[in-house]
N, C-alpha and C positions, 0 to 999 in steps of 0.2 A: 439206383441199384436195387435187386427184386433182394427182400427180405428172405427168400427161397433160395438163390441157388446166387453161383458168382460167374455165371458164362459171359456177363459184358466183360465185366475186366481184365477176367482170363484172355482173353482176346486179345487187351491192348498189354499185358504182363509176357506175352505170351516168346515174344521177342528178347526176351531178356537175359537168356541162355546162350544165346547165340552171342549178345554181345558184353558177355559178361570178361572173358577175358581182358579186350580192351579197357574195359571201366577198371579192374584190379592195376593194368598196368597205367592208366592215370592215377588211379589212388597212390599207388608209391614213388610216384613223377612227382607229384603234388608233396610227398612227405619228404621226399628228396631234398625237397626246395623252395623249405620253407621260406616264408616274407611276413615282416614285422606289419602293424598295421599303418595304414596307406602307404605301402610302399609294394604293395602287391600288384605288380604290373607282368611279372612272368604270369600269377596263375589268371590276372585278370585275361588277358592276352589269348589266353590257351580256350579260356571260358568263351568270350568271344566270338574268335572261332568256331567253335563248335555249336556253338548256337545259331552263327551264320549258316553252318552248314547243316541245319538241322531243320530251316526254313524260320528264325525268328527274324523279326526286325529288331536289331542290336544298337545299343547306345551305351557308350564305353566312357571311363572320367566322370561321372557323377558322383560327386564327394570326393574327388579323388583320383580312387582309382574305380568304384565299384562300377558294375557291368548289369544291365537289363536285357532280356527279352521277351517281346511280344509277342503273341499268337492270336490273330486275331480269325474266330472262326465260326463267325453266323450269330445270331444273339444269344443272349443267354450272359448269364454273373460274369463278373469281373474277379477271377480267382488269382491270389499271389502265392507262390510261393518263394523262399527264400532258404538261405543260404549264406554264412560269415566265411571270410575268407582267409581272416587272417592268424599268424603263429605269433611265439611265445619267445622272450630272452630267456630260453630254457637250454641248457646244456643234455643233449639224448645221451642216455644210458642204458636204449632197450634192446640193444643185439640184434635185432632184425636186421635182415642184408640190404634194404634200401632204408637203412638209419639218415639222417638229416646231413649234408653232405655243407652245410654250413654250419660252419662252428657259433656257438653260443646262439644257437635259434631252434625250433624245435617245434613241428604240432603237436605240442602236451595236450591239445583240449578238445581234438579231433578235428575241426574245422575244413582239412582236407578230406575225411569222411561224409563232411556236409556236402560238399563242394562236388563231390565224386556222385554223391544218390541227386542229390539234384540233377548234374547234369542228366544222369541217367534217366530221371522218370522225363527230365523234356522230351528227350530222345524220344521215351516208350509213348508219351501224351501226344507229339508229330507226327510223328507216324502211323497212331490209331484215331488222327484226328475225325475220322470217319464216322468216329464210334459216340463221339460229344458234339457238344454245342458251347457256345460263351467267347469270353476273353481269357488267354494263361498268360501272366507274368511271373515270368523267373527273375528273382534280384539274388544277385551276389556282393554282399554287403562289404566292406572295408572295415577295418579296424573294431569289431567287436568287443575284445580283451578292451581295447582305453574305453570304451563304451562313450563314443562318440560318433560312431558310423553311420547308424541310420539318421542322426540328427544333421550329419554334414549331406548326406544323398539328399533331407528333404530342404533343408537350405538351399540347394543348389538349384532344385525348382522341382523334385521328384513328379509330384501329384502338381503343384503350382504352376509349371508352366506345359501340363501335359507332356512329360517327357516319357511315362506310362500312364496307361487311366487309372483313378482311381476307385481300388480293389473295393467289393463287395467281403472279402475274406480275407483273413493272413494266416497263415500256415506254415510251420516251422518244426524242425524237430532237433533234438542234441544227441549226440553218442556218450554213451554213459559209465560208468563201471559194473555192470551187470548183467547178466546172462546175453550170448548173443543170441539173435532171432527171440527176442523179447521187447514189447514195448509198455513203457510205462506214462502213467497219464496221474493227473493231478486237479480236481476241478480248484476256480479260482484263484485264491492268489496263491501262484504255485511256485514263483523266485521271487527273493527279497529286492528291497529297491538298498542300493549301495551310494554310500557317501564316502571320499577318498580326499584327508585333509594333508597338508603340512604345515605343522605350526613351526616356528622360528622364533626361541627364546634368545632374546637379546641380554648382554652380562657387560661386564669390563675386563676384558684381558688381561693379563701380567704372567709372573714368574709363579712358577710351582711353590718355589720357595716361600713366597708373602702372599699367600690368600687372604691372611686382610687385608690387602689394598685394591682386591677383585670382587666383582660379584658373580658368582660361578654357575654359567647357563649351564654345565654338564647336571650339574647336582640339580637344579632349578628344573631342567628335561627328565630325572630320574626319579623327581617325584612323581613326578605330571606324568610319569606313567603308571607306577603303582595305583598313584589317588584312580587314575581313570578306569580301573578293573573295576570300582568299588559301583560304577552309573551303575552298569547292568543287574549286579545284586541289590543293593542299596536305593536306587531312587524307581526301579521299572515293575511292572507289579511281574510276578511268576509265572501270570498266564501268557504273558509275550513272548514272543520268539526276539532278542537281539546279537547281535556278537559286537564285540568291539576286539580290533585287533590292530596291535600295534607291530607295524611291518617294516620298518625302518627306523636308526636313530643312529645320527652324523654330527659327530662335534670333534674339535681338536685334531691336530696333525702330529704331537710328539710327548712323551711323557711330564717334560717340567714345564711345560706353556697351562695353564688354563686361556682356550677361547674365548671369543669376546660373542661367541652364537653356537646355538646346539638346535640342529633339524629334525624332527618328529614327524613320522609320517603313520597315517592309521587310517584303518577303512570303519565303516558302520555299515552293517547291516538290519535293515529294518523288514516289517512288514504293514505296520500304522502309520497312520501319515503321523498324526499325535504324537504316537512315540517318539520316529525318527527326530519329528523337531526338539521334543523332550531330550533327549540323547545329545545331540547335536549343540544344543543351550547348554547342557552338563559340560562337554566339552571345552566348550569356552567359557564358562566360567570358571574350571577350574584350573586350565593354564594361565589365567588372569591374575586368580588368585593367587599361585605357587609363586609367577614374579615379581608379585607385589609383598608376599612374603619375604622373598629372597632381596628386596629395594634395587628390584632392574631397573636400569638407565631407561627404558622404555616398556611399554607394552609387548606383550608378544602378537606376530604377525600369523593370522589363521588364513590360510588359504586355499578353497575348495578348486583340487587338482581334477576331479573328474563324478557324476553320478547317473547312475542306471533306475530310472522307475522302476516298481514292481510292476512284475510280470500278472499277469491277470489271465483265466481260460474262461472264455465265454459258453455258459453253461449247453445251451440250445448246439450250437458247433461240435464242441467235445463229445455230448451224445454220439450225434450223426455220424460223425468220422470214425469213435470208436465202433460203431456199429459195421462197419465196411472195415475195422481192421478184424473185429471176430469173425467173419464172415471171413474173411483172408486168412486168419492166423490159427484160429481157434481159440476158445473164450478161458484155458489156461495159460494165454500167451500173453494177455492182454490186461494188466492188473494196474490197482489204487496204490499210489503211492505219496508219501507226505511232503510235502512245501520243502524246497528246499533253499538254502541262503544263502547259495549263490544267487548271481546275478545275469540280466539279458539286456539286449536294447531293442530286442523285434518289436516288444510290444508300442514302441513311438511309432514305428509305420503305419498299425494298426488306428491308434491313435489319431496321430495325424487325418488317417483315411475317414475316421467315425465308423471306423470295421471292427468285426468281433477278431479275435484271435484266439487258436490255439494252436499248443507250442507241448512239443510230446518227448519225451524220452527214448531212446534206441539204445538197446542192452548192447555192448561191444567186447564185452570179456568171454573167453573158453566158457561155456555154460557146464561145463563136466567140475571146471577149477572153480567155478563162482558157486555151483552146486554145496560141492566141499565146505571150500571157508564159509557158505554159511550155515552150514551143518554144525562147523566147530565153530562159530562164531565169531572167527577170523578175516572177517570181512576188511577192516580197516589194517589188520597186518599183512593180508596174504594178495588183497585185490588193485594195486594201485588206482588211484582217483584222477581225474585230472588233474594238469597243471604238474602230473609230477615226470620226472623226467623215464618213468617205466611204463609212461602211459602210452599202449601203442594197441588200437581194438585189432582183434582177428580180424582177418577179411572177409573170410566166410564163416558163416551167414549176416557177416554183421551187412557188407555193402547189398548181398541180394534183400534185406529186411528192409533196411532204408529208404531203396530204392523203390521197393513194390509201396512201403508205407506212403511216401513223396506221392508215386501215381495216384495210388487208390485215397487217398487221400483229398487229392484238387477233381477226381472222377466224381466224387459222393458230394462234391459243393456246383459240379457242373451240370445243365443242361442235359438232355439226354443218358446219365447215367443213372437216374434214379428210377 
């Protein structure tokens, strides 16, 4: 893409107007209806489809449920883009007229936002294939949220048994709680890598009434989560970024029973590998210690439910691409923003491939209301964040942003665009 002026992509963008209604009316099909992960076989289904009809070659059920397409179209890089597909046991509370039409599920995290600009730049990328050179691959990933998606597609033989080639680049983006028609970018390690445990303090059951004759895993659980606030202060030095959050805790079925177990569930957020495992040893040794304190019948059982490596932006990529999003957006549109801790799992495709990745931001909130609360500094009262049940991005400009970012995007890593 010429440094001067943006007439190539204007060309292939140029189509997007025309089919902009239909992509809104799949965004709120897709929020309609929603699907927990791997169990996303309607919106797999739809994707499919549309990718058939859009000239890829399609392969459907890898890992699951997730969905690829090829474009294969003369030489040139091997470009991925992607796309998660799946929702949240979240209960919708956003008033919008196509709110989640399945009870206790919900795209709290956008994902059908993903799934919508995707589809759309294949659209806009096939039919200006005229105008590029290379390989496009569109993956739409399964199960994101449990952050085992991309690890089950490349199990299944992604790159291994050439079910797509493997990418020269990865390319990804999230919808965010901030300004729409805004993108934001982060070089490096720009999401934390997550550890998701649950420990199971074992005790000896009896009557309410004789707790001496018990050993009390509720009490044994309730220390063990105090002590565990103390890692983050107490053993990590200041300059790290951790969190530790304890996100569940299940013991007991009635008032005069003490249990004979109490379940602890907690996630770790890291950004060092050192750390994490620093963190992660605090942990278990000090639900070790609490029922060894308390003289439990046995040790307690730790068990790693699910984790997300850190997200990484490959410096040389993030340039490039930001350069073709200023050139598209204007260089007030396009700004630095800090690591954040949450979590991703694109960056194992990348991985996997020995590709660089970057993985970008798309503002999805009224930019008039995000304006505001951050004037008054109301950001975290007045904006809702993902994962909460008011999280619902506008549609415009969030899906035209997306979608132009998606094209211009895999244009500035192809053949012929630059």
């Amino acid at each position: 893409m010429s440094d001067s002026d943006l007439s190539f992509p204007a060309s292939v963008l140029e189509p997007l107007d025309a089919r902009l209604a239909d992509l809104v009316a799949l965004y709120e099909d897709l929020h309609r209806h929603p699907e927990l992960a791997f169990q996303e076989t309607r919106t797999a289904a739809e994707v499919a489809r549309r990718l058939t009809a859009y000239g890829y070659d399609v392969t459907t059920g890898i890992g699951g449920t997730g969905v690829t397409g090829v474009l294969r179209n003369g030489p040139g890089p091997v470009v991925l883009l992607r796309a998660d597909m799946d929702a949240l046991p979240v209960t919708e509370d956003s008033g919008v007229p196509y709110a989640s039409t399945v009870p206790g599920r919900m795209h709290a995290c956008g994902h059908d936002v993903h799934v919508t600009c995707l589809l759309g730049a294949a659209d806009l990328l096939a039919a200006g294939r005229d105008r590029w050179s290379g390989t496009l691959v569109v993956l739409f990933q399964p199960a994101e949220e449990a952050g085992n998606g991309a690890r089950a597609m490349l199990a299944d033989g992604l790159y291994s048994k050439g079910l797509v080639p493997t990418p020269d680049v990865v390319l990804a983006q999230h919808v965010a709680p901030f300004g729409a028609g805004l993108i934001a970018y982060c070089p490096g390690a720009c999401m934390a890598a997550a550890d998701s445990l649950e420990i199971t303090f074992h005790g000896t059951g009896g009557h309410g009434s004789r707790p001496e004759t018990t050993v009390d895993p509720i009490l044994m659980a309730a220390v063990f989560v105090q002590r565990v606030q103390s890692v983050v202060a107490l053993e990590i030095a200041a300059k790290e970024q951790v969190v530790v959050t304890v996100g569940a805790f299940h013991a007991g079925d009635t008032a005069n029973v003490i249990p004979d177990r109490a379940v602890v569930r907690l996630s770790v957020r890291s950004f060092d590998q050192n750390v994490r495992t620093a963190v992660l040893a605090a942990i278990d040794r000090i639900a070790r210690a609490e029922a060894a304190a308390s003289d439990a019948p046995r040790e307690p059982e730790v068990k790693a439910l699910d984790s997300f490596p850190v997200t990484v932006n490959d410096a040389a990529v993030l340039k490039g691409v930001n350069e073709s999003f200023t050139q598209l957006l204007g260089a007030e549109r396009v700004f630095a923003y800090e690591p954040t801790t949450g979590s991703e799992d694109a960056g194992e495709l990348a991985t996997a491939a020995g590709a660089p990745l970057y993985y970008w931001w798309l503002g999805g909130w009224d930019l008039d209301v995000f304006r505001t609360a951050l004037a008054a500094g109301r950001l975290a009262q007045d904006i809702p964040s993902n994962h909460s049940p008011h999280f619902v991005p506008v549609v415009r400009p969030t899906l035209v942003t997306g979608v132009q970012a998606m094209t211009v995007a895999a244009l500035s890593r192809l053949d012929g665009a630059v």
